[in-house]
C-alpha positions in Angstrom: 0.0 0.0 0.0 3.1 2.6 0.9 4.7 1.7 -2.6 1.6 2.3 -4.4 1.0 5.3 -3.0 4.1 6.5 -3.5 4.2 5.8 -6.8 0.7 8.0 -7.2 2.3 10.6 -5.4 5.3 10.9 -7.4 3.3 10.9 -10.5 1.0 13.7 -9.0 4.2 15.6 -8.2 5.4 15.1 -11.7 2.3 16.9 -13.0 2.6 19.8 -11.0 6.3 19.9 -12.2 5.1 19.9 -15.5 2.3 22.0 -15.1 4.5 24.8 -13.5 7.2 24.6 -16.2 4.5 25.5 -18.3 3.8 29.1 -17.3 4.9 31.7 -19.4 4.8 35.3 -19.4 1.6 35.1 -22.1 -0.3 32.6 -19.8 0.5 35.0 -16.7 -0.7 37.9 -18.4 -3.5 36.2 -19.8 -4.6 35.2 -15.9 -4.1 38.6 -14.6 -6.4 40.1 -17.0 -9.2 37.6 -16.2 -8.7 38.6 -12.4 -8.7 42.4 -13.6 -11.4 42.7 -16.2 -13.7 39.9 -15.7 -13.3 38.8 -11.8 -13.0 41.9 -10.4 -15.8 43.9 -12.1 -18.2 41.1 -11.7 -17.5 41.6 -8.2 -17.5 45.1 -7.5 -20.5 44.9 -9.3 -22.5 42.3 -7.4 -21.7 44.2 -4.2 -23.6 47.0 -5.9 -26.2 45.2 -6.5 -26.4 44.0 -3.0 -26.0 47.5 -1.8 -29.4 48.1 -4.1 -31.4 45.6 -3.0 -30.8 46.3 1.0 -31.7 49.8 0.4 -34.9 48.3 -1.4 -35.6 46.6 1.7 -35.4 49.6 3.4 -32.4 49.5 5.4 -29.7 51.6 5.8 -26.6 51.5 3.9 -23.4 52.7 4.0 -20.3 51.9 2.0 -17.0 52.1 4.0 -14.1 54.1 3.7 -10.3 53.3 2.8 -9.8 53.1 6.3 -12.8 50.6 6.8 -11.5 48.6 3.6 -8.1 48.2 5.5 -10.0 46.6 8.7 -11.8 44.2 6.2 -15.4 46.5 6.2 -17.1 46.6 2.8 -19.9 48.2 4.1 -22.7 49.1 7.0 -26.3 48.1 7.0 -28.2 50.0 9.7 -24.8 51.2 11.1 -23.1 47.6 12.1 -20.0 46.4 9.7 -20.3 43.6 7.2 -17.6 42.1 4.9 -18.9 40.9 1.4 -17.7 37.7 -0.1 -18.0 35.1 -2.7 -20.2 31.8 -1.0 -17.2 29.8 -2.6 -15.4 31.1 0.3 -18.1 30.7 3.3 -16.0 26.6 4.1 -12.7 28.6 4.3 -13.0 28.9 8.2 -9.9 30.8 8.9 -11.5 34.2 7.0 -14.7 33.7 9.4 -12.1 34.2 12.4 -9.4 36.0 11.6 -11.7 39.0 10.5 -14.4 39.3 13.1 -16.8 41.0 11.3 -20.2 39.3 9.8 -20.1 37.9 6.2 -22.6 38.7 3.7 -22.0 36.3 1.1 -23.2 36.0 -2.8 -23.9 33.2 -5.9 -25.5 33.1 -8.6 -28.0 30.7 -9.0 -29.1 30.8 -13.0 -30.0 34.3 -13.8 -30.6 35.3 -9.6 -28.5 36.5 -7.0 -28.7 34.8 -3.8 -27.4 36.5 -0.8 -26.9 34.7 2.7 -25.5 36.1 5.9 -24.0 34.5 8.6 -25.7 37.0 11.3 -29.0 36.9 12.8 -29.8 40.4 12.8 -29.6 40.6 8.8 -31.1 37.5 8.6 -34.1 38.6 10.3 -33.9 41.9 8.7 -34.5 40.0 5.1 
């Protein structure tokens, strides 16, 4: 069982080899404009949609300031700090504790946005 496994190891390690010796400077700039142009805009603009549809609901919103940004705040609902983020990244524990502060997080589920929070007083508020 050790010898198989590290046979199926070593191949594994092979293929990262291989898959790293395969970046280039066209494949790095081809990644960072994804990340620029696509991920990020997408993003900037779901949180404004997610801005829109608390103020729909009649609460209170406010976005943060650099200095908020810096202590993780993207915004204020009714005047208590929230952080926004993907719901790809609502398992990765470590965020949850290391910032404090409630997470409001976002999919898309066909052509909807669907917005979760782990705190009970948004939750109630929606």
């Amino acid at each position: 069982a050790v010898k198989d496994s590290v046979q199926k190891t070593t191949a594994m390690i092979q293929g990262f080899k291989a898959a790293i010796n395969s970046i280039d400077s066209a494949l790095i700039k081809e990644w960072v404009e994804d990340l620029l142009y696509d991920k990020t805009f997408y993003g900037f603009n779901l949180e404004s949609t997610i801005k829109l549809f608390f103020i729909d609901k009649g609460l209170t919103v406010q976005n943060a300031t650099a200095g908020d940004e810096s202590k993780n705040i993207d915004l204020y609902v009714n005047g208590k700090p929230y952080q926004i983020k993907p719901k790809s990244l609502e398992h990765k524990q470590s965020i949850k504790s290391y910032i404090g502060i409630p997470i409001i997080y976002y999919y898309k589920e066909e052509n909807s946005l669907v917005i979760d929070c782990d705190d009970k007083y948004l939750s109630a508020l929606l």
